[in-house]
MIPAMAR-380308 format. One line per 3 residues: number of its first residue (from 1); their letters; for each residue x, y, z of N, C-alpha, C. Coordinates in nm, 4 decimals, decimal comma. Layout:
NUM) a) X:Y:Z:X:Y:Z:X:Y:Z ~ ... $
END
This chain:
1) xxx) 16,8768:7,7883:21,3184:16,9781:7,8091:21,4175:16,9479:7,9346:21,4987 ~ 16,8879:8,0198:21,4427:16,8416:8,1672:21,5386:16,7843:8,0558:21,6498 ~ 16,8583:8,2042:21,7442:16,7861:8,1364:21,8790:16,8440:8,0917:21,9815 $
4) xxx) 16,9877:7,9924:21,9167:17,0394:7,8799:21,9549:17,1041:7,9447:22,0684 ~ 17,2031:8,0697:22,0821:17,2691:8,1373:22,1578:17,1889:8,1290:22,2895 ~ 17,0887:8,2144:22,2619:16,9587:8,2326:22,3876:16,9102:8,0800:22,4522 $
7) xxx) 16,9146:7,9766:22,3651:16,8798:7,9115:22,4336:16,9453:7,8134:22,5490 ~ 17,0834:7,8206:22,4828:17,1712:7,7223:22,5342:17,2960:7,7695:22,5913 ~ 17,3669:7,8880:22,5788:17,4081:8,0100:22,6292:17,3451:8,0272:22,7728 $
10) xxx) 17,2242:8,1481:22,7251:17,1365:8,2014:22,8091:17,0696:8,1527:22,8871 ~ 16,9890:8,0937:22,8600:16,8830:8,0261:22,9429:16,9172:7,9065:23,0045 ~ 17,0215:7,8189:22,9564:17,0773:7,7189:22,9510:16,9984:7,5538:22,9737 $
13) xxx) 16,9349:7,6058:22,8902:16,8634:7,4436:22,8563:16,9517:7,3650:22,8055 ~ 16,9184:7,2640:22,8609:17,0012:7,1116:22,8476:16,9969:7,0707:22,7236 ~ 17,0889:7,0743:22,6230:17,1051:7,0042:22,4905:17,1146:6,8646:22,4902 $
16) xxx) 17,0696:6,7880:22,4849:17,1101:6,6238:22,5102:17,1767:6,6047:22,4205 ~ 17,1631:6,5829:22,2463:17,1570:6,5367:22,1524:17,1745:6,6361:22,0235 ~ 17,2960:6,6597:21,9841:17,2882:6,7756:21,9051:17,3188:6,7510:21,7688 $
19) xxx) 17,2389:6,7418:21,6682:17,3004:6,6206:21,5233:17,3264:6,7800:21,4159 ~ 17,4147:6,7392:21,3602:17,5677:6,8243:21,3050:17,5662:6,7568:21,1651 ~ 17,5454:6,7932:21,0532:17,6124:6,7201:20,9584:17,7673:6,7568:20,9759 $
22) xxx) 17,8832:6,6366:20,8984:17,9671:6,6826:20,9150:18,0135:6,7704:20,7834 ~ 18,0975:6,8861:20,7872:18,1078:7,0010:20,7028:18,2273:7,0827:20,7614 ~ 18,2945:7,1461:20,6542:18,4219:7,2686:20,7065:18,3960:7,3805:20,6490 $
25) xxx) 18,2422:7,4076:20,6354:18,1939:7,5315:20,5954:18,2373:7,6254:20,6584 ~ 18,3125:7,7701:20,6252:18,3146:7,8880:20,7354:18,1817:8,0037:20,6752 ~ 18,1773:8,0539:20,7429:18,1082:8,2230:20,7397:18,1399:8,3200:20,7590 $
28) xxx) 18,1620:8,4266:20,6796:18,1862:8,5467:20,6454:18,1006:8,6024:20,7359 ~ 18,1576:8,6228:20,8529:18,0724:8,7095:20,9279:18,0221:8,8448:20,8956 ~ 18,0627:8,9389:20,8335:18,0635:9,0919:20,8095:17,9353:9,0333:20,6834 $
31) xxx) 17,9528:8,9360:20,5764:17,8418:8,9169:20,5017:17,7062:8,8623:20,6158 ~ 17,7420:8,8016:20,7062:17,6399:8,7437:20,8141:17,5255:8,8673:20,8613 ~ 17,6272:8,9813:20,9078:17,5723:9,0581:20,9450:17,4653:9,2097:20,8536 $
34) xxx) 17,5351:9,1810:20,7295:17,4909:9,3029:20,6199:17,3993:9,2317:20,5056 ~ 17,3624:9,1227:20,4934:17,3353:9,0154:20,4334:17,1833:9,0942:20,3979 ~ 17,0976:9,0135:20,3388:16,9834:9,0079:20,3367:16,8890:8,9781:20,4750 $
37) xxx) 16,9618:8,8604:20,5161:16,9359:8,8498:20,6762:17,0023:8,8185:20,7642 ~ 16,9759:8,9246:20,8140:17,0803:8,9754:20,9511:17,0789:8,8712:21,0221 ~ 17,1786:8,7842:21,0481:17,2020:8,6476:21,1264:17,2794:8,6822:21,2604 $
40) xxx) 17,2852:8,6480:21,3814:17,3267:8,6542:21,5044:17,4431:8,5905:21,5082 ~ 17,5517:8,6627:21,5112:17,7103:8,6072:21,5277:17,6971:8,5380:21,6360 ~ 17,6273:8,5290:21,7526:17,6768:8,4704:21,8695:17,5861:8,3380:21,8377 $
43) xxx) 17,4866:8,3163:21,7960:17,3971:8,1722:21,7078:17,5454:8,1158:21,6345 ~ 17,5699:8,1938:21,5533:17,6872:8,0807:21,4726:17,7742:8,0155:21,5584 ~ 17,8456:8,1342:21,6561:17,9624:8,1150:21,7333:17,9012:7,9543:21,8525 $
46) xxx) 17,7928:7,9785:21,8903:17,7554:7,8760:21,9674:17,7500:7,7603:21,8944 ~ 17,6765:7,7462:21,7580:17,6412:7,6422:21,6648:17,7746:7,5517:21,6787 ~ 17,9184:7,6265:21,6619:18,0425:7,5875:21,6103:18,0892:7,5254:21,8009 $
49) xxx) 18,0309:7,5818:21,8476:18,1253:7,6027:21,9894:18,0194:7,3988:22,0379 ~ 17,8986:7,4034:21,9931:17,7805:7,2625:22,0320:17,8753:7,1490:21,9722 ~ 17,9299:7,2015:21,7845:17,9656:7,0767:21,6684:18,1080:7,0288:21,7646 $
52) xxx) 18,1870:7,0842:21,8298:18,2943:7,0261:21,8730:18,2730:6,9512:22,0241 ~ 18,1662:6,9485:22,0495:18,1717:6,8830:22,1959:18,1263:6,7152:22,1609 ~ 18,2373:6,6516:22,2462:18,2165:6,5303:22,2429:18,1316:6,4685:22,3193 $
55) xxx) 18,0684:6,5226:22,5041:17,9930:6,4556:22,5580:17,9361:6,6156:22,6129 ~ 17,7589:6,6100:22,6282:17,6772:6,7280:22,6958:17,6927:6,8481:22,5715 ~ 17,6542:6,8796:22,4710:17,5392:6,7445:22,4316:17,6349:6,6539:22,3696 $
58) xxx) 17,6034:6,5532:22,3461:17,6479:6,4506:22,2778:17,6056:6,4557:22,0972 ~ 17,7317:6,4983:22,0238:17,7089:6,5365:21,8694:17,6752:6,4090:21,7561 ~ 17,5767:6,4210:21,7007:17,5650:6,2581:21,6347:17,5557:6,3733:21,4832 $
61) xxx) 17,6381:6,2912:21,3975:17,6463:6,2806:21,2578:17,6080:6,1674:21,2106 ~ 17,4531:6,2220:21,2002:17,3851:6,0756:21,1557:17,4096:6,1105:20,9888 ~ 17,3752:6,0130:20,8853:17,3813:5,9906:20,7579:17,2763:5,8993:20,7596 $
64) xxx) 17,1788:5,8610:20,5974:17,0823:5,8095:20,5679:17,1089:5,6416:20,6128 ~ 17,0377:5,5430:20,6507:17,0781:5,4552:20,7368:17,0984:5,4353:20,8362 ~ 17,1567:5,5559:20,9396:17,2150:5,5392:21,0832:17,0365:5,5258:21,1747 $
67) xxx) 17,1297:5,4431:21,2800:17,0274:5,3323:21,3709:17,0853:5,3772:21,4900 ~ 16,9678:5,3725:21,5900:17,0568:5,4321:21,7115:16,9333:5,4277:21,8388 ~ 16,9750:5,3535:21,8969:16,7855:5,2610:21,9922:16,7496:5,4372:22,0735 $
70) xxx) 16,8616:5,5101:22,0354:16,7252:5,6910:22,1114:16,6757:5,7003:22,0057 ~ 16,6644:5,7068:21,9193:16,6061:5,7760:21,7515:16,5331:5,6379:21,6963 ~ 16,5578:5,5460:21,6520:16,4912:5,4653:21,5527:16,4005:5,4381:21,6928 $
73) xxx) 16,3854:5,4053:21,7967:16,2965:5,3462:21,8836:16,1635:5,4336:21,9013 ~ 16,1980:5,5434:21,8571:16,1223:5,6847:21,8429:16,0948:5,6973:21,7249 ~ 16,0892:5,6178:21,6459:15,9964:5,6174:21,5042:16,0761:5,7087:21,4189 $
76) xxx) 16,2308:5,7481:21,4406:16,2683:5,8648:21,3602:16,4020:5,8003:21,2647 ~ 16,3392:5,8449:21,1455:16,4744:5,7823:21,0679:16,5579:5,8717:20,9642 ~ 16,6759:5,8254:20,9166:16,7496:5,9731:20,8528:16,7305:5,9406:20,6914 $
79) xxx) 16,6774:6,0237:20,6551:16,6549:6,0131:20,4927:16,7949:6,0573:20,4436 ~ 16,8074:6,1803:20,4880:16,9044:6,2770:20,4244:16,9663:6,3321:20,5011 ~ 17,1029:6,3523:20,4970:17,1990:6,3259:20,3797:17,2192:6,1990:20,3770 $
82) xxx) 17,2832:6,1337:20,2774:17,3063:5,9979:20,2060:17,4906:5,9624:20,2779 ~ 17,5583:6,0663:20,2384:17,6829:6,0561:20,2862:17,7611:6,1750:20,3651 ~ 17,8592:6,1619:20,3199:17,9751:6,2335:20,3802:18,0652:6,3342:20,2980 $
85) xxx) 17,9938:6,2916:20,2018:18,0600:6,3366:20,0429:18,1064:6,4860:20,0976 ~ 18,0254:6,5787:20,1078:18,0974:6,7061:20,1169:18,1518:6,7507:20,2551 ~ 18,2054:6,6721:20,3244:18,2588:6,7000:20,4757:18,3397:6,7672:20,4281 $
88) xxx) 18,4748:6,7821:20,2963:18,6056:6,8761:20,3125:18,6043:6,9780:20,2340 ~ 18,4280:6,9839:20,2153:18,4689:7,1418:20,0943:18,3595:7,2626:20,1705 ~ 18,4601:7,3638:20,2033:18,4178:7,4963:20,2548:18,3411:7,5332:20,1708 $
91) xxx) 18,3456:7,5435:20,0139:18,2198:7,6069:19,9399:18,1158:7,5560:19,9203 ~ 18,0655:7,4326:20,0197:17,9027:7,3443:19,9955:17,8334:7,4463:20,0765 ~ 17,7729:7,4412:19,9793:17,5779:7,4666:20,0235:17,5586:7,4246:20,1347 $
94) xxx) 17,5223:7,4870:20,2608:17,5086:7,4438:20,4027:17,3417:7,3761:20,3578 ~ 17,2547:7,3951:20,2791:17,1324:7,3679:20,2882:17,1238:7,2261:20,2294 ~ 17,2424:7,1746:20,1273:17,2696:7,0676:20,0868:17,3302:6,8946:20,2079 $
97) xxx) 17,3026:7,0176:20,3226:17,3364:6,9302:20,4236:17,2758:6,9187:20,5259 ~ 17,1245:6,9593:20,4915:17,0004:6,9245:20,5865:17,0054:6,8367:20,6255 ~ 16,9288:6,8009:20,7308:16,8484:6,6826:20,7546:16,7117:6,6458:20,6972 $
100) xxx) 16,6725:6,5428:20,6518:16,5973:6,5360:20,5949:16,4946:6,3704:20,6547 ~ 16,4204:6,3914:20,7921:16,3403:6,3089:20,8434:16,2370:6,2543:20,8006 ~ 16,2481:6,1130:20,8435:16,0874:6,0486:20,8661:16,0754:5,9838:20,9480 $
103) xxx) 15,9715:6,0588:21,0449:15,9284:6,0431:21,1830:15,7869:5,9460:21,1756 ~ 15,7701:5,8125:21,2648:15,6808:5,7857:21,2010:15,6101:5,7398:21,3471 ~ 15,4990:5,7733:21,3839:15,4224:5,8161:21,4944:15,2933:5,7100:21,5058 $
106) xxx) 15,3164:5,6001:21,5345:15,1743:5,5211:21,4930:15,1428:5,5189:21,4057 ~ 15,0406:5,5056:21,3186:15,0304:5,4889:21,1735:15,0271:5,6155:21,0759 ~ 15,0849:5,7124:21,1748:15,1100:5,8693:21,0970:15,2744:5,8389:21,0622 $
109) xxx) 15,2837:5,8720:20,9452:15,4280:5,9210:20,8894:15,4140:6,0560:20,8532 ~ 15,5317:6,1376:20,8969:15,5629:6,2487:20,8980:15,7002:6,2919:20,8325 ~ 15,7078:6,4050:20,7568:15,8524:6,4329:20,6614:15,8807:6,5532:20,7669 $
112) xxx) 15,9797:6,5680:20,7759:16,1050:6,6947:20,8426:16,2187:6,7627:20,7306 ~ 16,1356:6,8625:20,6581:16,2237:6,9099:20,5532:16,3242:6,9480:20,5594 ~ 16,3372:7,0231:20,6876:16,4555:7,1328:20,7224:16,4517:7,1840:20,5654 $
115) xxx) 16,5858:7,2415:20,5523:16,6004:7,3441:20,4249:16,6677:7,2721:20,3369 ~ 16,6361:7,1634:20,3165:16,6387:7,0738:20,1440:16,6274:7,0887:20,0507 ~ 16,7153:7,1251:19,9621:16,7253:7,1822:19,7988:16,6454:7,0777:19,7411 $
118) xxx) 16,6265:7,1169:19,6328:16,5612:7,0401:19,5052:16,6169:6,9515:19,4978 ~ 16,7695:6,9753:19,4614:16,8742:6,8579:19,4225:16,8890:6,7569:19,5392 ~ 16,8638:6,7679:19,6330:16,8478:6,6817:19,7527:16,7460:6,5950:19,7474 $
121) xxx) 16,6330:6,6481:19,7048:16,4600:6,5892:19,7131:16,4445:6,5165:19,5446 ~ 16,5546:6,5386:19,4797:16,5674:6,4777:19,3703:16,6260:6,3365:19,3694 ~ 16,7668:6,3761:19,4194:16,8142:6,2826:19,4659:16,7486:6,1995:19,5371 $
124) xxx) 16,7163:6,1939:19,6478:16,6159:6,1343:19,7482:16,5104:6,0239:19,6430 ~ 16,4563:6,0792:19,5249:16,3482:6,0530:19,4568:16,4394:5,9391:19,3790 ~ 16,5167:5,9688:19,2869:16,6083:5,9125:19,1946:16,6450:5,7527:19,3009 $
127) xxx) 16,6338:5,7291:19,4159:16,7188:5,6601:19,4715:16,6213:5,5846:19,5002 ~ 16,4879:5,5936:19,5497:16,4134:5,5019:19,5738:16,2716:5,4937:19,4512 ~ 16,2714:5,5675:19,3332:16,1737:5,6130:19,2904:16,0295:5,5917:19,3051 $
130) xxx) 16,0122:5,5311:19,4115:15,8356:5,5513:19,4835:15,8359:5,5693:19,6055 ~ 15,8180:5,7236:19,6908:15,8613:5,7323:19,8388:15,6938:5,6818:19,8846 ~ 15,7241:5,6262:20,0301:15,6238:5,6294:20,0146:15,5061:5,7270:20,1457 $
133) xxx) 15,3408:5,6866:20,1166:15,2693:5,7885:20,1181:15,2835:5,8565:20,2529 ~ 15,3027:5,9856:20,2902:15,3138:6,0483:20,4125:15,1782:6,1275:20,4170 ~ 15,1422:6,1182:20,5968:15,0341:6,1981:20,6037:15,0550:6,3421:20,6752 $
136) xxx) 15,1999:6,3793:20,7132:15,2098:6,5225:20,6939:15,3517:6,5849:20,6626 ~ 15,3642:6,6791:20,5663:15,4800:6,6647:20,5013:15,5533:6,8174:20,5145 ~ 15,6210:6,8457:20,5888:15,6725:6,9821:20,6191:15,7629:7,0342:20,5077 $
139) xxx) 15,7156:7,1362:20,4421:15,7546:7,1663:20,3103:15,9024:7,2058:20,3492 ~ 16,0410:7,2009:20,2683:16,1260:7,2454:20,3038:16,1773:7,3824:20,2308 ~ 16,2729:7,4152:20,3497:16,2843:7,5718:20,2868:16,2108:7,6484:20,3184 $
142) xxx) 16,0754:7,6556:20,4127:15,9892:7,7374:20,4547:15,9109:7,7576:20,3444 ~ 15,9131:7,6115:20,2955:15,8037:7,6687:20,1467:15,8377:7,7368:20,0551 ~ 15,9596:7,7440:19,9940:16,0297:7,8011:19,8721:16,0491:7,7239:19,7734 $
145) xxx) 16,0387:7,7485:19,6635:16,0305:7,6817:19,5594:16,2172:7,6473:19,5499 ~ 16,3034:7,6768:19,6059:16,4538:7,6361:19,6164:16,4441:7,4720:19,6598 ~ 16,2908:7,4568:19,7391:16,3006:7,3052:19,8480:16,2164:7,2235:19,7812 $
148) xxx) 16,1274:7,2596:19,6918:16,0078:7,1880:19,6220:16,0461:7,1101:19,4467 ~ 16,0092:6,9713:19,4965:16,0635:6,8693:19,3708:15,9497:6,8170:19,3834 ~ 15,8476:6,7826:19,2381:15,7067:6,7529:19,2283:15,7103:6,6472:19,2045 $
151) xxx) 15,8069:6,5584:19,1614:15,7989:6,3975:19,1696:15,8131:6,3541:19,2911 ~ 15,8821:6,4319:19,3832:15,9023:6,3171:19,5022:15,7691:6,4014:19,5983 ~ 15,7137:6,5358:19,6192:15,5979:6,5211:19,6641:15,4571:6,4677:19,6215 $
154) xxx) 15,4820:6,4533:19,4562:15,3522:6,3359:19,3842:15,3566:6,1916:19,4709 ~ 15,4917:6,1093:19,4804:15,5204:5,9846:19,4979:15,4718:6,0111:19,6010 ~ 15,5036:6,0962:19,7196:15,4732:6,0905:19,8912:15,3103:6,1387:19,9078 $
157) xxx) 15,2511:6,1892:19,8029:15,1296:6,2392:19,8307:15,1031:6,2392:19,9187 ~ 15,1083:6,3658:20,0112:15,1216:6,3959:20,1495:14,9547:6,4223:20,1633 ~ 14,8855:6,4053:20,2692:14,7658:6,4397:20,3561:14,7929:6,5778:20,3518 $
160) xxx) 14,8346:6,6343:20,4375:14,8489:6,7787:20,5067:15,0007:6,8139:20,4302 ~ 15,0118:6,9339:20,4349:15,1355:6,9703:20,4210:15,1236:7,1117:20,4575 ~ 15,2423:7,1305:20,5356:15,2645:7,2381:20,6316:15,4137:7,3411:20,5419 $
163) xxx) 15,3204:7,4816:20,5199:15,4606:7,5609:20,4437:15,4413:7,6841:20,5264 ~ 15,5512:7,7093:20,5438:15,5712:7,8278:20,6409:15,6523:7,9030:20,5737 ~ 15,5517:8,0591:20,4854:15,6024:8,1005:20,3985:15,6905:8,2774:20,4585 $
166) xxx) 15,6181:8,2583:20,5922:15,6412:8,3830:20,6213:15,6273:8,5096:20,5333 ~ 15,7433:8,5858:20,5120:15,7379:8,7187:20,4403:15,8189:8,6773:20,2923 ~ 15,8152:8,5332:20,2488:15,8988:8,5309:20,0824:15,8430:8,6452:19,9792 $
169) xxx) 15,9301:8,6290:19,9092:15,8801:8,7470:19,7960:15,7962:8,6052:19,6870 ~ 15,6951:8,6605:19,6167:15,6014:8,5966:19,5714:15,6854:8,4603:19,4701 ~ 15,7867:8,5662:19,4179:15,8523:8,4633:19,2781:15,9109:8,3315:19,3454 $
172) xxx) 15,9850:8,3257:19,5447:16,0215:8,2132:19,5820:15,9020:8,0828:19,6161 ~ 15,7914:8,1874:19,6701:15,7101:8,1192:19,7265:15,6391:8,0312:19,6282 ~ 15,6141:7,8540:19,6648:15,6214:7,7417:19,6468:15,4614:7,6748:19,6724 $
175) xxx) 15,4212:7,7541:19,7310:15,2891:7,7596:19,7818:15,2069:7,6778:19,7253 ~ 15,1577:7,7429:19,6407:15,0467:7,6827:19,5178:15,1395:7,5403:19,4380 ~ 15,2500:7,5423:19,4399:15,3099:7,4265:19,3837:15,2141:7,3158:19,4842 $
178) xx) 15,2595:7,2994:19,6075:15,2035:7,2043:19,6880:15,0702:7,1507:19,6487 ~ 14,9890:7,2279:19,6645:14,8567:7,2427:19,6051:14,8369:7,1395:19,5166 $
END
């Protein structure tokens, strides 16, 4: 979400399409700001100000299944989330409500981790138990071992896989798991 202010605020690029899980999560702003990482109040404030617009951009709460001739015609489909289950509880895990893609590009399939817990990529696994093989697989979580489940990246045995570990401290980083 960094960013989002500057981009759509500021600069004012055209949002077409803005997908929202649905959620009544709030944020402690004063923790936002003193946190471990310093998050941009005006990113949230916009994030919240995008989830309520009904047309420009136009908000889609897709769930695993949803079909929609801009997206599926574009090779893109919703793994994750499954439901709706936690739309009325303020204390969910915002990361429990990733998106979780497969984009599939000509005979390339591609994963879109966003920040997908274990218990997500478990789930995910538990539900179909043989995903199948992807040839590039964007680690989720930026490559933290919080996003990494070794049955469902064994089953997908990814080609490439892309972790963007930045500055983690060694004990999160997921790295060598991939491997």
């Amino acid at each position: 979400m960094a960013g989002l202010h500057r981009i759509w605020a500021e600069e004012k690029i055209e949002i077409v399409n803005f997908w929202a899980a649905k959620h009544c999560i709030e944020k402690d702003e004063d923790a936002m700001r003193s946190g471990e990482v310093n998050h941009d109040i005006k990113d949230w404030h916009t994030y919240l100000q995008l989830r309520k617009n009904v047309r420009n951009p136009t908000v889609l709460h897709l769930k695993h299944g949803s079909q929609g001739d801009f997206y599926t015609s574009d090779g893109i489909y919703v793994w994750v989330p499954f439901d709706n289950s936690q739309n009325d509880d303020p204390n969910a895990n915002p990361n429990d409500l990733s998106y979780l893609l497969r984009i599939q590009v000509g005979k390339c399939d591609i994963i879109l981790g966003a920040d997908a817990t274990v218990e997500t990529r478990e789930a995910l696994y538990k539900r179909y138990k043989s995903l199948p093989h992807i040839n590039l697989l964007k680690a989720s979580h930026h490559g933290r071992k919080s996003g990494y489940h070794v049955e469902s990246v064994k089953s997908m045995n990814p080609d490439i896989t892309i972790v963007f570990v930045g500055q983690l401290k060694q004990k999160e980083d997921a790295s060598a798991s991939y491997e």
